[in-house]
VOTIMAR-233529 format. One line per 10 residues: their letters; for each residue x negated, y, z of N, C-alpha, C, O. Coordinates in Angstrom, 3 decimals. Each point is the difference from the previous one (the first is absolute). Layout:
// residues N
A) X Y Z X Y Z X Y Z X Y Z ~ ...
This chain:
// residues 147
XXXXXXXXXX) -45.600 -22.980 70.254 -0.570 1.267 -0.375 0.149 0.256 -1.507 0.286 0.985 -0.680 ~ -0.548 -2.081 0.468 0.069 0.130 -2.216 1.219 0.108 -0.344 0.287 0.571 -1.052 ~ 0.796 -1.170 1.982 1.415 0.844 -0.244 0.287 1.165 0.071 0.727 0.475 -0.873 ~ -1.237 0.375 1.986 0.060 1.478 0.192 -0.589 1.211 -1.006 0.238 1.194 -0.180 ~ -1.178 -2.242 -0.387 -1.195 0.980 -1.140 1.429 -0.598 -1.319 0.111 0.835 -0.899 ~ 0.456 -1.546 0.805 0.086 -0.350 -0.866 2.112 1.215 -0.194 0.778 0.392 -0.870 ~ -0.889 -0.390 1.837 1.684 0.687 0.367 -0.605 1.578 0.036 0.668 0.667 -0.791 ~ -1.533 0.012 1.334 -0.646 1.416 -0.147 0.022 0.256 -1.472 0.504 0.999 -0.512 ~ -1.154 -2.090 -0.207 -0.382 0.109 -1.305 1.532 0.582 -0.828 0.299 1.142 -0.351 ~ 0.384 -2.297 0.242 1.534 -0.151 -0.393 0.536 1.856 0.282 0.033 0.919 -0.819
XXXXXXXXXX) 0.286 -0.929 2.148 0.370 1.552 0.463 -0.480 1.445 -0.774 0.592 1.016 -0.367 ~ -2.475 -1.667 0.316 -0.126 0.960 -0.550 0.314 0.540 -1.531 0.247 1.175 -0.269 ~ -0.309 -2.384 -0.786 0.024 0.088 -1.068 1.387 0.148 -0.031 0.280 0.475 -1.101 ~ 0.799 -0.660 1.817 1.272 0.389 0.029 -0.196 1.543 -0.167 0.342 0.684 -0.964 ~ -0.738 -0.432 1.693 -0.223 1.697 0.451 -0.668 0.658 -0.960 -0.055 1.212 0.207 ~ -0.456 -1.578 -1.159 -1.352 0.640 -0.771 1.344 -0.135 -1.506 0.041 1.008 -0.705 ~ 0.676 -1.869 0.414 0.835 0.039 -0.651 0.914 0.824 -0.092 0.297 0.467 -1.099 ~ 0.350 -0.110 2.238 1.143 0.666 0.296 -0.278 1.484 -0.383 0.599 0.829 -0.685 ~ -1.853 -0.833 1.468 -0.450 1.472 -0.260 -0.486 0.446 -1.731 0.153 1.057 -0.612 ~ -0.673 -2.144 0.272 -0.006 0.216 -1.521 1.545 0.277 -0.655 0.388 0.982 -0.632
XXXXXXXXXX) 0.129 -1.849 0.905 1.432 0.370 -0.370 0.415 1.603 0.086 0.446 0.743 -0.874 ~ -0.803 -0.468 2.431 0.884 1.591 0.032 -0.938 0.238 -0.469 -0.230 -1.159 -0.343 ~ -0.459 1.600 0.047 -1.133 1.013 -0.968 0.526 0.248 -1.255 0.170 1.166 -0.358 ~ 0.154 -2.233 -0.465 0.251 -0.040 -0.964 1.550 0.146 0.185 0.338 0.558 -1.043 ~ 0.583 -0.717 1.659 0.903 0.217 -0.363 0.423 1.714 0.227 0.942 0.560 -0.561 ~ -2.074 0.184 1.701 -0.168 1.463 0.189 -0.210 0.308 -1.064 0.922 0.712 -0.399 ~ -2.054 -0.935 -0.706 -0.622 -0.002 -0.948 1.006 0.290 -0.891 0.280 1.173 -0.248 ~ 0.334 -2.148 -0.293 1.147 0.171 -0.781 0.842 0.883 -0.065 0.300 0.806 -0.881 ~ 0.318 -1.147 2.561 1.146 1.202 -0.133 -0.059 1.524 -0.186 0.887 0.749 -0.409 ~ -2.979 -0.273 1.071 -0.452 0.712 -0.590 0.410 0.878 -1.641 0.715 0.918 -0.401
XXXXXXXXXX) -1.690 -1.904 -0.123 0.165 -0.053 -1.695 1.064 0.333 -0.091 -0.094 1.215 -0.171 ~ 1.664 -1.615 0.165 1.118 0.035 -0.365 0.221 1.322 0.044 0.118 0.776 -0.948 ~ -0.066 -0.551 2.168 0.143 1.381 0.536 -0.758 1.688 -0.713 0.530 1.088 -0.226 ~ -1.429 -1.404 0.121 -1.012 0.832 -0.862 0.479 -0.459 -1.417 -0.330 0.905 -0.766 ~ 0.934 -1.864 0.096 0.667 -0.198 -1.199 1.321 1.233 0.246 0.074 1.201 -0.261 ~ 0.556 -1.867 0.682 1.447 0.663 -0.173 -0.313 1.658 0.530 0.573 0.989 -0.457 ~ -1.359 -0.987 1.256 -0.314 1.832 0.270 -0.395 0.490 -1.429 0.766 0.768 -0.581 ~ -2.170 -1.262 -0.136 -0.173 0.425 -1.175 0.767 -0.030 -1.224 -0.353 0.615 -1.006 ~ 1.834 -1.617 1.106 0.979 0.421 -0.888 0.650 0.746 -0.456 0.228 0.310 -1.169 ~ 0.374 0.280 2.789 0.770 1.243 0.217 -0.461 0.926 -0.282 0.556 0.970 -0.516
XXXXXXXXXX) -1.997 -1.130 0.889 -0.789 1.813 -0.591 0.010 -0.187 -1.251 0.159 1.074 -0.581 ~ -0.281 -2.177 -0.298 0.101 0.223 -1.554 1.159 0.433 -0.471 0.183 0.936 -0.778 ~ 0.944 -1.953 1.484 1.833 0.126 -0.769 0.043 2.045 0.350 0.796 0.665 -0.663 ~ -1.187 -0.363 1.110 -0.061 1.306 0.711 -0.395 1.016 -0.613 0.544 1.103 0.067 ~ -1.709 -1.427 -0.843 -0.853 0.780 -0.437 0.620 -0.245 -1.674 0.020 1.054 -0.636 ~ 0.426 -2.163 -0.056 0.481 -0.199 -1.347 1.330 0.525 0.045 0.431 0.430 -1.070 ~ 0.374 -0.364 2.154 1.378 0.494 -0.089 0.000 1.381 -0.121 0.796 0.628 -0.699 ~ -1.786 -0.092 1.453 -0.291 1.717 -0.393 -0.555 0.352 -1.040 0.351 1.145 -0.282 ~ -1.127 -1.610 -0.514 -0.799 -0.138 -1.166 0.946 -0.125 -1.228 -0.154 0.556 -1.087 ~ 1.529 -1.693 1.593 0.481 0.010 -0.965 1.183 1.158 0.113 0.383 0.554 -1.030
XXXXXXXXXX) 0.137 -0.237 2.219 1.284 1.198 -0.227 -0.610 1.455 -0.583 0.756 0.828 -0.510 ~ -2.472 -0.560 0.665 -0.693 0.722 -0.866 0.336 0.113 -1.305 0.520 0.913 -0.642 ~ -0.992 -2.236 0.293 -0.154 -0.183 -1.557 1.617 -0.041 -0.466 0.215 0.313 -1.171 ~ 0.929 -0.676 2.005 1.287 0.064 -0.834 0.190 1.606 0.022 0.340 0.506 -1.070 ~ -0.530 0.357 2.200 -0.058 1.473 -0.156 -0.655 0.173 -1.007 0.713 0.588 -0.813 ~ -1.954 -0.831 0.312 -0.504 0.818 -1.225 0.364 -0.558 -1.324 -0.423 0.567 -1.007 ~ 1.303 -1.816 0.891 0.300 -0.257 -0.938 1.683 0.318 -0.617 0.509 -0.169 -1.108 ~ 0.123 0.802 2.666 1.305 0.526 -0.614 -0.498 1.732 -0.339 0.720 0.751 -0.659 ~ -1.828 -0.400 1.142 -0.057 0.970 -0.463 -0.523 0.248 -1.384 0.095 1.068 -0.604 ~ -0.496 -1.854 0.293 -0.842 0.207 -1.160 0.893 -0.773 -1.294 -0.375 -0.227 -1.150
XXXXXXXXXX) 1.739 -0.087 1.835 0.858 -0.410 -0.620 -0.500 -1.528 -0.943 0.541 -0.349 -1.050 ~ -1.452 -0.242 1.601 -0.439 -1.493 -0.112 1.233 -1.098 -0.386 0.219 -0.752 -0.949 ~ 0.644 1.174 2.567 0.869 -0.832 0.328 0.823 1.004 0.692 -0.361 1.158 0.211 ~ 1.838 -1.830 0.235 1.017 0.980 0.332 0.631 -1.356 1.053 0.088 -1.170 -0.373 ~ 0.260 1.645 1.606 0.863 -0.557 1.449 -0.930 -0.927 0.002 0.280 -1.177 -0.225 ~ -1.765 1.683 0.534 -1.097 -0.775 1.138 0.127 -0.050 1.171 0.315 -0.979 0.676 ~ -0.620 2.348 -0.242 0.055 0.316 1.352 0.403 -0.323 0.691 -0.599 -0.386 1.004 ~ 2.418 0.352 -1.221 0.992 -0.762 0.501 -0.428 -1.211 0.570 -0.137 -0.169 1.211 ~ -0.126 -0.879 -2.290 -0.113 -1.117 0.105 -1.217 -0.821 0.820 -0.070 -1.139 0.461 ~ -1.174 2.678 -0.522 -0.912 -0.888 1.298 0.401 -0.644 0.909 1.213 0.146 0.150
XXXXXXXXXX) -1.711 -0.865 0.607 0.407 -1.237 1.169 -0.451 0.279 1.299 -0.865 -0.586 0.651 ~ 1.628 1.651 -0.323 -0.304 0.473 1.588 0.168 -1.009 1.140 -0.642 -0.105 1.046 ~ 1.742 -0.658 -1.550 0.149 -0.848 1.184 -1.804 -1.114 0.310 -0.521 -0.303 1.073 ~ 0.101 0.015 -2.384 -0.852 -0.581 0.284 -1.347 0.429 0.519 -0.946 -0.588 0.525 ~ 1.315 2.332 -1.005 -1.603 0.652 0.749 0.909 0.108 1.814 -0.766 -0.110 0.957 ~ 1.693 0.233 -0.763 0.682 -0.241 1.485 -0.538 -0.804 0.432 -0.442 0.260 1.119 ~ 0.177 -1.474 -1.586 0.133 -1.189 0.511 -1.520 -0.148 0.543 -0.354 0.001 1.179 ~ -0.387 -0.118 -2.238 -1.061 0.471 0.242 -0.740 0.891 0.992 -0.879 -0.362 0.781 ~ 1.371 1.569 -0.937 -0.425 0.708 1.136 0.422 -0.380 1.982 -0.716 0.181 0.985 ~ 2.273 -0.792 -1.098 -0.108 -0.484 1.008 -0.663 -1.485 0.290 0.113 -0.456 1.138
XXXXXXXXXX) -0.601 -0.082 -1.858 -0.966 -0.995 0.909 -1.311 0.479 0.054 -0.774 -0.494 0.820 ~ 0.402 1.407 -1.593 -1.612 0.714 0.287 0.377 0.770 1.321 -0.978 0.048 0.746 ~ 1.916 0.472 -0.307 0.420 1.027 0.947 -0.163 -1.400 1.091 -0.925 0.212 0.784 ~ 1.476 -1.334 -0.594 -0.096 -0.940 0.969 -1.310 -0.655 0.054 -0.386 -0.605 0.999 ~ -0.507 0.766 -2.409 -1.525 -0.477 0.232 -0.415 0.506 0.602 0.291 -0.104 1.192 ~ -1.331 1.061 -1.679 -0.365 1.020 0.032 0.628 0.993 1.210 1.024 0.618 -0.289 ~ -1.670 -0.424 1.788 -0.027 0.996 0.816 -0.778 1.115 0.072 -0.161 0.740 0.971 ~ -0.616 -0.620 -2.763 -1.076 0.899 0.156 0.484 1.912 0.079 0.813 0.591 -0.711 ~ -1.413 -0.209 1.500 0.657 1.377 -0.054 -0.477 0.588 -1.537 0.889 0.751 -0.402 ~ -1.957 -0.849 -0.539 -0.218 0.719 -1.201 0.685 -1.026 -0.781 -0.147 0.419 -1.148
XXXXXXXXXX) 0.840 -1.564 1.071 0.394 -0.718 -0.677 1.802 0.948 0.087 0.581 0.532 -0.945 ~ -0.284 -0.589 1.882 1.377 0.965 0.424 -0.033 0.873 -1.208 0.720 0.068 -0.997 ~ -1.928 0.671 1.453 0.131 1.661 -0.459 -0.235 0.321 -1.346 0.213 1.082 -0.546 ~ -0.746 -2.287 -0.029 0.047 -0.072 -1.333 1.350 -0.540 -0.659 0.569 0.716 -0.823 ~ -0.173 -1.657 1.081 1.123 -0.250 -0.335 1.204 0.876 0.256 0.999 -0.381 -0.609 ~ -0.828 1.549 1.418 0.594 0.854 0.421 -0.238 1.080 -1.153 0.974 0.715 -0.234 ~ -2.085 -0.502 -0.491 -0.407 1.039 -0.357 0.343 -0.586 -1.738 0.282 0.737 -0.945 ~ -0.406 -2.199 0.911 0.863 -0.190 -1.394 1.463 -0.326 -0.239 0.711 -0.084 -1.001 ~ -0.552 -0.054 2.191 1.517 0.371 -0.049 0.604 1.437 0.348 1.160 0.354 -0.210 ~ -1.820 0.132 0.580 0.205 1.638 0.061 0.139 0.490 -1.698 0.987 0.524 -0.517
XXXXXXXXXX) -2.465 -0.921 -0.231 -0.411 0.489 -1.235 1.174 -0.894 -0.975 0.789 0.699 -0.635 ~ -0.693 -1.855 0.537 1.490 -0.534 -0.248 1.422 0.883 -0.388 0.773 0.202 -0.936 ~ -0.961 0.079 2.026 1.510 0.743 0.219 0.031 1.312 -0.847 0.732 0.348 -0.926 ~ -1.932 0.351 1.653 0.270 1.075 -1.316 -0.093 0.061 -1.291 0.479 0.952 -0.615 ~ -1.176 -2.064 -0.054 -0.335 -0.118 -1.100 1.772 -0.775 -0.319 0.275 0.283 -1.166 ~ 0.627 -0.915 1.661 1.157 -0.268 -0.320 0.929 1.088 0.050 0.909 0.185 -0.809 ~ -1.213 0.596 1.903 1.201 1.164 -0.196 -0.766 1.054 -1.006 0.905 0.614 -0.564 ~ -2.129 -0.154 0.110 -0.283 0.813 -0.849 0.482 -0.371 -1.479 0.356 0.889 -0.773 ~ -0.362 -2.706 0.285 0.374 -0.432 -0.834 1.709 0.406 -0.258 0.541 0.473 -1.000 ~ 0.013 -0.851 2.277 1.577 0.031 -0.317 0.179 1.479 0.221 0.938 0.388 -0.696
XXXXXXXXXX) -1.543 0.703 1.481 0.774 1.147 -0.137 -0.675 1.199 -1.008 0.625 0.963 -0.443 ~ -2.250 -1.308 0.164 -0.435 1.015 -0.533 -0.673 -0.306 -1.374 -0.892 0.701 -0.479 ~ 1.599 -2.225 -0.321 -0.122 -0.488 -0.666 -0.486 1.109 -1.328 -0.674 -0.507 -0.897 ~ 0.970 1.774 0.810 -0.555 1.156 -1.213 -0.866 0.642 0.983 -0.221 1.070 -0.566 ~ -0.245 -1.041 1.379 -1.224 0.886 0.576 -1.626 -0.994 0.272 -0.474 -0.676 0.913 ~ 0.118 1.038 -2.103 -1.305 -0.803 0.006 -1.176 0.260 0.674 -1.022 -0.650 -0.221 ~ 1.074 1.410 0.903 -0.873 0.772 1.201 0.422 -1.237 1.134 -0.798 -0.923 0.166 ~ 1.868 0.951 0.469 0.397 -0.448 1.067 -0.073 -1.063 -0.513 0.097 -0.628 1.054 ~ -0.228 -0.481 -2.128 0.580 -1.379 -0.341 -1.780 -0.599 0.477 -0.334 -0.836 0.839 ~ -0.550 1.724 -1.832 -1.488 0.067 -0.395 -0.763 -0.088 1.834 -0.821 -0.845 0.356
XXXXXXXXXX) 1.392 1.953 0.521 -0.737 -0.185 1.422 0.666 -1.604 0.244 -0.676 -1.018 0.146 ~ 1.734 1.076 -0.147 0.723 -1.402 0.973 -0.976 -1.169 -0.642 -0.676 -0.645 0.802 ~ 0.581 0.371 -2.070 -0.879 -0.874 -0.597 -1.188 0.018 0.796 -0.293 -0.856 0.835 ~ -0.332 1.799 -1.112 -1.483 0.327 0.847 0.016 -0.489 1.427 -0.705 -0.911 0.432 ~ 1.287 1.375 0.020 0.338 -0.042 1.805 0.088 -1.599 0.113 -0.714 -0.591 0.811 ~ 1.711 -0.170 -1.742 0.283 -1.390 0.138 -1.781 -0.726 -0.368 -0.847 -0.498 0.741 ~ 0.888 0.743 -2.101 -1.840 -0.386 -0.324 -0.616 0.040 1.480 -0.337 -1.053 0.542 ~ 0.213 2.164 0.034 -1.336 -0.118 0.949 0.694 -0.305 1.152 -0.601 0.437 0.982 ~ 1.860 -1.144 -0.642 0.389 -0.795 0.864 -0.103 -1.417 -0.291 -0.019 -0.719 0.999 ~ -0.047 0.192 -2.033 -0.170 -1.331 0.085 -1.166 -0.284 -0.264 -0.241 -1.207 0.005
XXXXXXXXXX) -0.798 2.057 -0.297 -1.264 -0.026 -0.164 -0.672 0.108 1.709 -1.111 -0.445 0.289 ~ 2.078 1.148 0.745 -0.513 -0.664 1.207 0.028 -0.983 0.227 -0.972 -0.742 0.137 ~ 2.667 0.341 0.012 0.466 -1.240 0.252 -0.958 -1.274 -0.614 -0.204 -0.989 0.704 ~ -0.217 1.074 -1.724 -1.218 -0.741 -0.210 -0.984 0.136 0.623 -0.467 -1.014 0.518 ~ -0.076 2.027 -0.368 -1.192 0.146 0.668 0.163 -0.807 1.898 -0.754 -0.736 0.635 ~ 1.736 1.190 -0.400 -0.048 -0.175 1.586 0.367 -2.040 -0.047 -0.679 -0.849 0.578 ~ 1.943 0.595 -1.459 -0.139 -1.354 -0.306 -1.590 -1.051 -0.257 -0.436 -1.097 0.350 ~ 0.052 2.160 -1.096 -1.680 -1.177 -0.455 -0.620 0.154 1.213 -0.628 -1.022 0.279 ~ 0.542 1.892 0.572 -0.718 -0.022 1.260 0.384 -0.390 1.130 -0.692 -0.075 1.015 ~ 2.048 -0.249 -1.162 0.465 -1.219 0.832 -0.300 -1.307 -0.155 -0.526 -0.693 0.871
XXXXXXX) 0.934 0.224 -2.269 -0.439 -1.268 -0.427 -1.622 0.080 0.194 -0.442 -1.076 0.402 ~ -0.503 2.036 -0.579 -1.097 -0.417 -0.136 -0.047 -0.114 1.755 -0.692 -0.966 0.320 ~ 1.072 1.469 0.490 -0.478 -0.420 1.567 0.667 -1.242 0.554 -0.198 -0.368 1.158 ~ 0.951 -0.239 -1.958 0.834 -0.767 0.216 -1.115 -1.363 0.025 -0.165 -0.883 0.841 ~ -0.678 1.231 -2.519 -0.542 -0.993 -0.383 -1.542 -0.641 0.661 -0.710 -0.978 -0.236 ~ 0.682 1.991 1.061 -1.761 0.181 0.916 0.561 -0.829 1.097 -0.468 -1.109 0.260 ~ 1.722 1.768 0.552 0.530 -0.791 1.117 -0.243 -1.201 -0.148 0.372 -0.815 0.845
């Protein structure tokens, strides 16, 4: 009998281990995951921030062949692994809506580069697009962080 108590025992603490294990290794891969999501919304949010600031600094004649040189491929890159995180439908539509505001603020730069009306909205329009894109980002991460 003291063998049987003694082999239950064994089994169980096998079992009580294992399961500690996946917890923590859920745990982890968790964390990771909610890491690298909250990256992308940053690389995301600084890559727009910064093709801003090279727009207002070729305009203001700061600096000259910024624009150009922003690093689209890396806000690309970016955006497609938030696009593979992230299945959120306001997470979409924000990111849709700064890449919408993006675009025009690049073609107002390259085609209407002397009309400061049109340069001045595209700026604006971009501002209160990545000022969502933040907004809807922190309220992801913050539901992320309750889960």
């Amino acid at each position: 009998m003291a063998a049987w108590a003694g082999l239950v025992g064994v089994v169980a603490g096998a079992l009580i281990a294992f399961a500690g294990q996946y917890v923590m290794r859920r745990g982890d891969k968790q964390e990771r995951f909610d890491a690298l999501l909250l990256e992308q919304f940053a690389v995301i949010i600084a890559l727009s921030e910064d093709f801003r600031n090279r727009v207002w600094e070729e305009r203001n004649h700061v600096a000259s062949d910024v624009v150009g040189k922003w690093d689209l491929e890396a806000y690309r890159r970016a955006e497609a692994r938030l696009r593979v995180l992230s299945q959120s439908p306001r997470v979409k539509a924000a990111l849709e809506a700064l890449d919408d505001a993006g675009a025009e603020l690049g073609g107002a730069w390259r085609t209407a580069s002397g009309d400061k009306a049109a340069i001045d909205s595209a700026l604006a329009a971009h501002r209160d697009a990545i000022e969502r894109f933040v907004a809807v980002s922190a309220q992801v991460i913050r539901h992320r962080a309750v889960l």
